[in-house]
N, C-alpha and C positions, 0 to 999 in steps of 0.2 A: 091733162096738164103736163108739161114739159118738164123731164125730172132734173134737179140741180147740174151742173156743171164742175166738174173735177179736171184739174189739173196734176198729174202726175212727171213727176221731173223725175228723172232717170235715165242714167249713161247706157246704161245698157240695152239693146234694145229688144232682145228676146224678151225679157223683162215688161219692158213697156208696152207693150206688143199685149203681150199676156192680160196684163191689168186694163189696159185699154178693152182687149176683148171681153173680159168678164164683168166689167162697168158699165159698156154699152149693150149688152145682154141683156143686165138689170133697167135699164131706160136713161142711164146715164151720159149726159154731152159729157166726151173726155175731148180734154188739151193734150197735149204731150212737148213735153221740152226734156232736153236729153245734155246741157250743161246748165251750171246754178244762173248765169246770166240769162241764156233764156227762158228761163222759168221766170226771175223776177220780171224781166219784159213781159209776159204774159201776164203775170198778176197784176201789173199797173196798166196794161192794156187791158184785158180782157173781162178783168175780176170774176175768176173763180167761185163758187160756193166752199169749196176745200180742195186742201192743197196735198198730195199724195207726196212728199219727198224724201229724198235720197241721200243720206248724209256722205257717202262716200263718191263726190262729183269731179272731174277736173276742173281746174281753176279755180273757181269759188264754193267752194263747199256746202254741205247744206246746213251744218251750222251757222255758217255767215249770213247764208240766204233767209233764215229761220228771224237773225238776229235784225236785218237789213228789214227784212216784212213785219215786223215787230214795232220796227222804229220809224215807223211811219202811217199818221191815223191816219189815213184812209184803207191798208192795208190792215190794220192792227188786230181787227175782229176775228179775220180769215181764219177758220180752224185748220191747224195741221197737225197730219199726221206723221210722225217719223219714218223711214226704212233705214234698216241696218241690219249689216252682215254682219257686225261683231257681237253684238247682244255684250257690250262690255257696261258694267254700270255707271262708269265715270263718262262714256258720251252719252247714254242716256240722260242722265243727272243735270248735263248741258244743255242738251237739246231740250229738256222741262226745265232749265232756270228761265232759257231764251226765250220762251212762250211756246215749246210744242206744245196740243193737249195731249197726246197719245204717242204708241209708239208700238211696231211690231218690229222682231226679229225677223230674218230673211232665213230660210226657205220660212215660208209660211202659207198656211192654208187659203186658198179664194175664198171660201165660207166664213172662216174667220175676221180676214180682211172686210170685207162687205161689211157684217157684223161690226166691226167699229168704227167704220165706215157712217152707219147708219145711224151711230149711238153720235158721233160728233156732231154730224149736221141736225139732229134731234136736239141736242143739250142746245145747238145754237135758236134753234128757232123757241124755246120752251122761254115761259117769262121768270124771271127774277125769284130766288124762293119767297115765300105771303109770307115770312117772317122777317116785315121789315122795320122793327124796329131795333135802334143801335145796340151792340152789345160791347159790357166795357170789360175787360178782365186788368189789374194789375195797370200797365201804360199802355194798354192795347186798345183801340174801338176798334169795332168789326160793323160799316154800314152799308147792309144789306141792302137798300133802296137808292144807292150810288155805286155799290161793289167795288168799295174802300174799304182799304188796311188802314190804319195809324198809327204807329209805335216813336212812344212819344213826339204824338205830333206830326211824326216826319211819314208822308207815302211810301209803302213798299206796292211794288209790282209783282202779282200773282196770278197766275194764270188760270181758267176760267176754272179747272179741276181743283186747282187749287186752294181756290179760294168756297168751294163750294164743300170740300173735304175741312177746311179749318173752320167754315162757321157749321160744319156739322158736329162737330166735336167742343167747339166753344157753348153751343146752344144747350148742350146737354154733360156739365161738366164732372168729372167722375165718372162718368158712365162709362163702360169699356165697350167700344165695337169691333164686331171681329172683321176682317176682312171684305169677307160675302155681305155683310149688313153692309159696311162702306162701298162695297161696289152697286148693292142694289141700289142703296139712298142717294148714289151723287149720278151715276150711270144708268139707274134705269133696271129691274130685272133678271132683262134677256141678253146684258154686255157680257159677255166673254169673262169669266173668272181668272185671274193672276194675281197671286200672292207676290210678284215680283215687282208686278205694275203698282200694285197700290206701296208696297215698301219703299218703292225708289220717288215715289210722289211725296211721302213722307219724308226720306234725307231730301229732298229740295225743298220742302217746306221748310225744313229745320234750318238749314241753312238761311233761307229769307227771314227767316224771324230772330236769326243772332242767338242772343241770349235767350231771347224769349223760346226757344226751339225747345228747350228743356222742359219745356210746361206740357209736349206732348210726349205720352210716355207707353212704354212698349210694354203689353203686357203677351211675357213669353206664351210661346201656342196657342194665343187668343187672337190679340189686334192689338189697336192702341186706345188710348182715352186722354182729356184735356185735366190737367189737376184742377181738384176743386178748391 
């Protein structure tokens, strides 16, 4: 069977070149587009399985392009993955409001890469978590068997980590998880451990949920937990 299809958009082409080679190794059809327009050309042409991009693009950036594939449901599903050479947390933080699900710094490992590589396009094809019945906290519902927010009332948009990290913590309130439990339970495992990745998933949660942010709480040198 014919392994998924990855588009990598990337200006640079040593880069691209790179990724292409080590994706096609593993069985993977690679696209390559080397500005944000032709990238999105390809994802409405060709539809991708995941989308490998580049936040630092001429012209259209990959934050727009992140924001533009977001905002459009036949694209919307698409997992992507971030590149960045700045590892700065305020575009990270961006690029997970817009809809990335992931994100690596640049230089970075081929092994690594694959590896969450393999964890997105897995989270995508996996069904729904069996705990689907609504959860109500405060003005919040959390429904699981439409993978809906509500804060009073009104939809917030959360992206697929997102929302699988908040109804992990809502399901089991009080409870304190520490990082590696949150990476195993929403990731799987065998995903690549970063205390950086799951904290910066956390301030864009906080953010989407406004006030209600406050209901998750940091517990120093552990994790976090949902107040009960």
């Amino acid at each position: 069977m014919a392994k998924e299809t990855i588009l990598v958009v990337e200006d640079e082409e040593d880069i691209r070149e790179l990724l292409k080679y080590n994706l096609e190794k593993e069985g993977y059809q690679v696209l390559g587009a080397a500005t944000g327009e032709e990238g999105l050309r390809a994802v409405r042409d060709r539809r991708p399985d995941l989308i490998l991009l580049d936040l630092m693009l001429p012209g259209l950036d990959g934050l727009e392009v992140c924001r533009r594939i977001r905002g459009e449901a036949q694209t919307q599903p698409l997992p992507i993955i971030m590149l960045t050479a700045k590892g700065e947390e305020a575009d990270i933080v961006t690029g997970l409001e817009l809809g990335a699900d992931d994100y690596i710094v640049k230089p970075f490992s081929p092994r690594v890469l694959l590896a969450r590589l393999r964890a997105a396009l897995r989270r995508r094809r996996q069904p729904l978590p069996p705990q689907t019945a609504p959860l109500k906290t405060d003005e919040m519902v959390i429904h699981p068997g439409r993978h809906e927010v509500l804060l009073k009332g009104q939809p917030i948009q959360l992206t697929v980590t997102e929302f699988r990290l908040l109804h992990l913590l809502v399901r089991k309130p009080g409870w304190v998880f520490t990082r590696t439990q949150i990476v195993n339970e929403i990731h799987g495992d065998d995903y690549p451990v970063s205390d950086r990745s799951i904290d910066v998933q956390i301030v864009s949660l906080r953010k989407k949920l406004g006030i209600f942010g406050s209901q998750i709480e940091t517990i120093r040198g552990i994790g976090y937990r949902f107040k009960d």
